[in-house]
C-alpha positions in Angstrom: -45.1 -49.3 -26.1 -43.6 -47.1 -29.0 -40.1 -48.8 -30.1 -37.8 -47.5 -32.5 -33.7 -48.2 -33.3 -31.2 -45.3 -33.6 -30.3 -47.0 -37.0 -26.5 -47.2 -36.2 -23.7 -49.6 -37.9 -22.2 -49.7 -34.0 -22.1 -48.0 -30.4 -20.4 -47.1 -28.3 -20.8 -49.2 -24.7 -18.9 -48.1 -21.5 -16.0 -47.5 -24.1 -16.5 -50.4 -26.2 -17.6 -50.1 -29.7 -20.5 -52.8 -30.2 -21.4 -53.2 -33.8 -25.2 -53.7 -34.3 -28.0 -50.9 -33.9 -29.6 -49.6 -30.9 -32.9 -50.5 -29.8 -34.9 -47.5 -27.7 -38.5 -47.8 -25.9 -40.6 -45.5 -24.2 -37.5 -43.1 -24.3 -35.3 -45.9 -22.4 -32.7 -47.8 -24.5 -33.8 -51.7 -24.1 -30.9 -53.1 -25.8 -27.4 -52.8 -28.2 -25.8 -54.6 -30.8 -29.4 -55.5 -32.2 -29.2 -57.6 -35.7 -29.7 -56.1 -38.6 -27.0 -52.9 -38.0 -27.4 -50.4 -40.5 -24.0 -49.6 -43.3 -23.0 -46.1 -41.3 -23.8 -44.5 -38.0 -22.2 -44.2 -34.6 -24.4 -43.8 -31.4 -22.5 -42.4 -28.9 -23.7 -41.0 -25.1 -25.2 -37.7 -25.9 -22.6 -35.2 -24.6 -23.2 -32.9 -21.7 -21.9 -30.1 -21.2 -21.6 -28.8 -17.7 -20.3 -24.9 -17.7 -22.1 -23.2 -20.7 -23.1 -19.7 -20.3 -25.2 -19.0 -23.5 -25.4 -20.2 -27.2 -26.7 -19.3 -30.3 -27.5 -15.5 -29.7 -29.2 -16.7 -26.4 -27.2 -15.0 -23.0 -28.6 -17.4 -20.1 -28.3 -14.9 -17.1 -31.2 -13.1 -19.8 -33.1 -16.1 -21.0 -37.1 -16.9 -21.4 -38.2 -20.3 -21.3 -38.6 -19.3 -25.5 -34.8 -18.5 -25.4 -34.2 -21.5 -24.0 -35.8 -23.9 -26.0 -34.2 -22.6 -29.1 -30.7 -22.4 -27.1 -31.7 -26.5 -26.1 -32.1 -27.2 -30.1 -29.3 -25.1 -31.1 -26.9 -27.6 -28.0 -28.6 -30.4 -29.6 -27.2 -29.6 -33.3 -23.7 -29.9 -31.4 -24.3 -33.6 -30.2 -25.1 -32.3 -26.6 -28.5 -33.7 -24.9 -28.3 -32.3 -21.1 -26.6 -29.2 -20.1 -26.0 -27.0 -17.4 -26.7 -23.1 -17.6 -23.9 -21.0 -16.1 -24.8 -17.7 -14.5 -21.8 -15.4 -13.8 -21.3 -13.1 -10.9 -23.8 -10.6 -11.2 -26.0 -8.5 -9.3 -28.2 -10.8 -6.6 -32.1 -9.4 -8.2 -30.5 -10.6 -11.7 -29.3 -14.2 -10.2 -32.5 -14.4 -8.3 -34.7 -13.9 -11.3 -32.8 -15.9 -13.7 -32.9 -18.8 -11.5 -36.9 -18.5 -11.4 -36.5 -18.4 -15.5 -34.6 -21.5 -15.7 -37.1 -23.2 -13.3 -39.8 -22.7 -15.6 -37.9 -23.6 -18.7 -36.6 -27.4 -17.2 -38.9 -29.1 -19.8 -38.2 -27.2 -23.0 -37.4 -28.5 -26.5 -34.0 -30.2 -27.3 -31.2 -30.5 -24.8 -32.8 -30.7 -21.5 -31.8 -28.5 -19.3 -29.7 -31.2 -15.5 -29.4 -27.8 -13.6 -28.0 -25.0 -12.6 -24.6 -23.9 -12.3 -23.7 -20.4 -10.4 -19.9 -19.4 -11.0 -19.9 -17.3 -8.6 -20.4 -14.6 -6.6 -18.3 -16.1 -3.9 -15.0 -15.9 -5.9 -11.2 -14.1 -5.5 -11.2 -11.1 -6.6 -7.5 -11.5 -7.5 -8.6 -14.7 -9.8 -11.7 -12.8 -11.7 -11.0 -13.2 -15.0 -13.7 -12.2 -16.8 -16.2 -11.5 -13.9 -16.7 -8.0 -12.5 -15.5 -7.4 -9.6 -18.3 -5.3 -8.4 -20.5 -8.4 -8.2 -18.2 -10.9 -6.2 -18.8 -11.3 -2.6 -17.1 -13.3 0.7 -18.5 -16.6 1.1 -22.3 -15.6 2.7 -24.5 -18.6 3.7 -27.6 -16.7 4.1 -27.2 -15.8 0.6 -26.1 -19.4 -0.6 -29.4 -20.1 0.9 -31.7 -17.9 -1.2 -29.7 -18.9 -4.6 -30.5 -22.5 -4.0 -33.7 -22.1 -3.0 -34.2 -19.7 -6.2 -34.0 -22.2 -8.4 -32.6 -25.8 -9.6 -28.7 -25.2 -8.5 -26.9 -28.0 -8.7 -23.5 -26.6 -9.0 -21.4 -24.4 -7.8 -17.7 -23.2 -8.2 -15.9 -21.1 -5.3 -12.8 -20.2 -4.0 -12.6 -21.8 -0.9 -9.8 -20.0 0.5 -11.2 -16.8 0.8 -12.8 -16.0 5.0 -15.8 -18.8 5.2 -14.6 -20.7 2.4 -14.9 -24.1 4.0 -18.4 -23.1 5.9 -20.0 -22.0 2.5 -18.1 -25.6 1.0 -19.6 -27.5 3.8 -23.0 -26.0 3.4 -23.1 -26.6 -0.1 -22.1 -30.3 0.3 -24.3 -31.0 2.4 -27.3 -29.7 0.4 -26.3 -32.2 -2.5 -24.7 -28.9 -4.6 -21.5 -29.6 -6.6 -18.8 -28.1 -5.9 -15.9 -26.8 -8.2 -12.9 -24.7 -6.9 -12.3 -22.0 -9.6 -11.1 -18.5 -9.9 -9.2 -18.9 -6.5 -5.7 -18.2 -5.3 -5.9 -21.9 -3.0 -2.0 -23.2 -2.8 -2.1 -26.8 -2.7 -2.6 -27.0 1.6 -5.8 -25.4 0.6 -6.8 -27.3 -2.1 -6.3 -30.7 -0.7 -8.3 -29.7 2.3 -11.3 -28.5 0.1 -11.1 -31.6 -1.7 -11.2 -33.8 1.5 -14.5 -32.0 2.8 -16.2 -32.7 -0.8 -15.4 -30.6 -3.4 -15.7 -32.9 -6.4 -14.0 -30.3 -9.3 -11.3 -27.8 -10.9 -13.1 -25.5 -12.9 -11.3 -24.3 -16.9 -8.5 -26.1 -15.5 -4.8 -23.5 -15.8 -7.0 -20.4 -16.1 -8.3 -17.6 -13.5 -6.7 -19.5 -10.5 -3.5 -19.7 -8.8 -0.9 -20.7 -11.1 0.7 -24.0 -11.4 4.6 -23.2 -10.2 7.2 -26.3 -9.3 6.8 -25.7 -5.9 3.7 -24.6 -5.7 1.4 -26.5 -7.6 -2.1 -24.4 -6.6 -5.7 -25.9 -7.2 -4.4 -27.6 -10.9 -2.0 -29.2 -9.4 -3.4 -31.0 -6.9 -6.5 -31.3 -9.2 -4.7 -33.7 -11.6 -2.8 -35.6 -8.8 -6.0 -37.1 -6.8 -8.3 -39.9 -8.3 -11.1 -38.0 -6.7 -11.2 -34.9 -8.7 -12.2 -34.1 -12.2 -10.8 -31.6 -14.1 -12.9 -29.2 -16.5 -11.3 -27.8 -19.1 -11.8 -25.9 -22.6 -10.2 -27.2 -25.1 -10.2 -24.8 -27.9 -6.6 -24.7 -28.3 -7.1 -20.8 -27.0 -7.2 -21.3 -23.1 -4.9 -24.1 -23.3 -1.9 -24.8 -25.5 -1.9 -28.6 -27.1 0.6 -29.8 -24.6 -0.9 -28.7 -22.2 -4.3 -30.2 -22.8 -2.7 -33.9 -23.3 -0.4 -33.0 -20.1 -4.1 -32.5 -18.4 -5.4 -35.5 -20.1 -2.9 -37.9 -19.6 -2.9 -37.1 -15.5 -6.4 -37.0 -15.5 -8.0 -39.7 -17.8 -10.9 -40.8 -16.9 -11.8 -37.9 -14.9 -11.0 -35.3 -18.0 -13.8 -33.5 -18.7 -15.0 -31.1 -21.9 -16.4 -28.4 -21.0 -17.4 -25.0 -23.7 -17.6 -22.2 -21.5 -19.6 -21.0 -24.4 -21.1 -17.7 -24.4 -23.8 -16.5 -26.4 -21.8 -15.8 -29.3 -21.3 -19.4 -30.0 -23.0 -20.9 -33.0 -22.5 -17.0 -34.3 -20.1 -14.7 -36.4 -17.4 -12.3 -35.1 -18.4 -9.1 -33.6 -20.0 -7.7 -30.0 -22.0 -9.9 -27.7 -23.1 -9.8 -24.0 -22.1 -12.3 -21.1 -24.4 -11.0 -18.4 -23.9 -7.3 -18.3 -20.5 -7.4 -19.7 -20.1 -6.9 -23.3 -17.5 -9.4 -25.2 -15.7 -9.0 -28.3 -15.5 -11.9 -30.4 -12.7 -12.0 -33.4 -10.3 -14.7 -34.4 -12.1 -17.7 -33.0 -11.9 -15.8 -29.3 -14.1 -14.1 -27.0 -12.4 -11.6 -24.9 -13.3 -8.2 -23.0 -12.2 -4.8 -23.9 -9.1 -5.3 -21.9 -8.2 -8.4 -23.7 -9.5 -10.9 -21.5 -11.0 -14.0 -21.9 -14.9 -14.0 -21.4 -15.4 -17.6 -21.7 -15.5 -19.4 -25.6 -17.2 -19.8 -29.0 -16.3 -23.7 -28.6 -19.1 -26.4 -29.1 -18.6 -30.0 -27.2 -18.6 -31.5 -31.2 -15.4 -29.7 -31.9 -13.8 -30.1 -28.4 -14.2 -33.7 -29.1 -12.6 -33.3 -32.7 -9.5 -31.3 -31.5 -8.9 -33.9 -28.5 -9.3 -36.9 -31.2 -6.8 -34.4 -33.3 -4.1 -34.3 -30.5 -4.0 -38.1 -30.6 -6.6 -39.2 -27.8 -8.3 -42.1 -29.2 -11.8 -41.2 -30.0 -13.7 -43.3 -27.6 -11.9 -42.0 -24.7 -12.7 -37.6 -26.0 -16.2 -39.0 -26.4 -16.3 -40.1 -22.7 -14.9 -36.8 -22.0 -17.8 -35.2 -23.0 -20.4 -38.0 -21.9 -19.6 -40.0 -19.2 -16.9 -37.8 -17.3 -19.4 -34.8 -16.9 -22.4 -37.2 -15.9 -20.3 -38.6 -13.2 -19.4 -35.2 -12.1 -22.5 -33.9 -11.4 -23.8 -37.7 -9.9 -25.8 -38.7 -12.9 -24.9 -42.0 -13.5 -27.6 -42.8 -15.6 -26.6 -40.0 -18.2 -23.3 -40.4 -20.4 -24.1 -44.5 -21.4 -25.6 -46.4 -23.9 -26.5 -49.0 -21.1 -30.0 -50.8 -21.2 -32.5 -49.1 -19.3 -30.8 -45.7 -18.9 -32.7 -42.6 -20.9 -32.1 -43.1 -24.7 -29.8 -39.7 -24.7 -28.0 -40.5 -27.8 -26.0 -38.7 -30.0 -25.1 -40.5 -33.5 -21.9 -39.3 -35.3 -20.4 -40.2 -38.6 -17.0 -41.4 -39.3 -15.6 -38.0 -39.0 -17.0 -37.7 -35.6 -19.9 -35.0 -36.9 -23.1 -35.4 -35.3 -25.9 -36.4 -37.9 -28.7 -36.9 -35.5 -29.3 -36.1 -31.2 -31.7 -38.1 -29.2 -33.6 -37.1 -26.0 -35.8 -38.9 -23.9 -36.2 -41.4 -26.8 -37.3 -38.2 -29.2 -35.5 -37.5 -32.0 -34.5 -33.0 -30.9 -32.6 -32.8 -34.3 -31.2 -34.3 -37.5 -29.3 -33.2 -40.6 
């Protein structure tokens, strides 16, 4: 049996801090608040980020199973050890193949890779933010079929109002996908009633979807209202002003959930990138299009975390945001703990909340 302690002063335990080190076997913790604790050192859930498109000059819709491990170590320097790649709307041959990359790149080096998640095609064309249009299609279960069976899709966000909305929700329910309601006009009727047939999420909460009025509420609003729903947003302080982040945070608690929306320009200096086959421009700590648009974010998890703990959420509670919130999203509920017997996926942080060292599997993927 090969043992070894994370070497922590204290951890974090279902939003507890424990002082005493961490004891890890076989790449499974075996138990907390082991004697003698070491002076400095946080472990923490590793975080998991569940909508990232690329990292690190890496575009994920283009990625090797090369790309991808050094993407993988690149997420682990930001604290995250599991992660979703998110492939845009984009012609169905790209999807197709990208899907067949990812499945040979599930056991690469540092974060592992939990899945896939499509945003898109089956989106509003009125809500497409950064997505071309060309590439969005009606809800299509033959096709749904041959993304899933593609590759490992575990996630999915739609717009479920649009003709076969709640067939395509159905469908995807029932073959154990996730499903987030995103870029979609839904007003509230709509959204409860793709919330009661199983949609689980609100994807980038407040942007590219209907927007939140007084009496018309749309997909946010009823998002933050029901204990069943977690909402997803970025929190860069770009998509989202302050007050409206600790608004979101402060309906949704336990359910509020960090996601990057990173592209590959993340982890990288201002200047022209790609998100699939769009390109992005990336100045002032933004990524947008041409036209000024968004095109998803240069955000790591780490510094999510940091601006929520900035905003006055106490730091246990934007770490769960980015640990246990997105593993109970997605139905991993062995992921985002520090519980005995769960996989040692461990992220230690010092007092600033600055990840010195990420654990996965029980293998150290990268220290300072």
């Amino acid at each position: 049996m090969r043992t070894m302690r994370a070497g922590v002063k204290e951890a974090l335990i279902e939003g507890t801090v424990v002082p005493g080190d961490v004891e890890i076997a076989d790449g499974v913790i075996t138990a907390v608040g082991v004697a003698p604790a070491a002076r400095e050192g946080i472990a923490v859930p590793g975080y998991i980020d569940v909508q990232v498109n690329g990292f690190a000059g890496i575009d994920f819709l283009n990625a090797d199973a090369e790309e991808f491990a050094r993407a993988g170590q690149a997420l682990a320097a930001t604290g995250v050890t599991g992660y979703q790649p998110t492939l845009i709307s984009s012609p169905t041959p790209t999807v197709l193949s990208a899907l067949e990359r990812v499945s040979k790149a599930m056991n690469g080096d540092g974060a592992r890779i939990l899945g896939v998640h499509l945003e898109g095609p089956f989106l509003a064309p009125a809500w497409k933010g950064a997505h071309d249009e060309r590439h969005l299609v009606p809800p299509d279960l033959e096709l749904a079929a041959r993304l899933c069976e593609a590759g490992p899709v575990t996630y999915m966000t739609i717009a479920p109002e649009q003709p076969g909305g709640f067939e395509l929700l159905d469908w995807l329910v029932q073959h154990a996908v996730v499903v987030s309601i995103g870029h979609s006009d839904a007003d509230a009727s709509t959204a409860h009633a793709a919330y009661n047939r199983g949609a689980r999420a609100v994807t980038h909460l407040h942007n590219a979807q209907r927007r939140f009025t007084s009496r018309d509420p749309g997909v946010a609003g009823v998002a933050l209202t029901r204990s069943d729903v977690w909402v997803t947003a970025i929190v860069d302080l770009i998509h989202l002003a302050p007050e409206t982040v600790l608004v979101a945070w402060r309906s949704a608690r336990e359910r509020f959930t960090l996601i990057t929306d990173a592209i590959m320009a993340a982890g990288m200096g201002e200047g022209e990138y790609s998100l699939g086959d769009r390109t992005i421009i990336v100045g002032d700590g933004a990524a947008r299009l041409a036209d000024g648009t968004l095109a998803g974010s240069v955000l790591t998890m780490e510094r999510a975390v940091r601006i929520l703990v900035d905003l006055g959420v106490p730091w246990p509670e934007a770490v769960r945001a980015a640990s246990m919130a997105p593993a109970r999203l997605i139905g991993r509920d062995e992921l985002g703990t520090l519980r005995p017997s769960t996989p040692a996926d461990v992220t230690i942080l010092d007092e600033g909340l600055h990840p010195r060292r990420t654990i996965v599997r029980g293998d150290e993927a990268w220290a300072t």
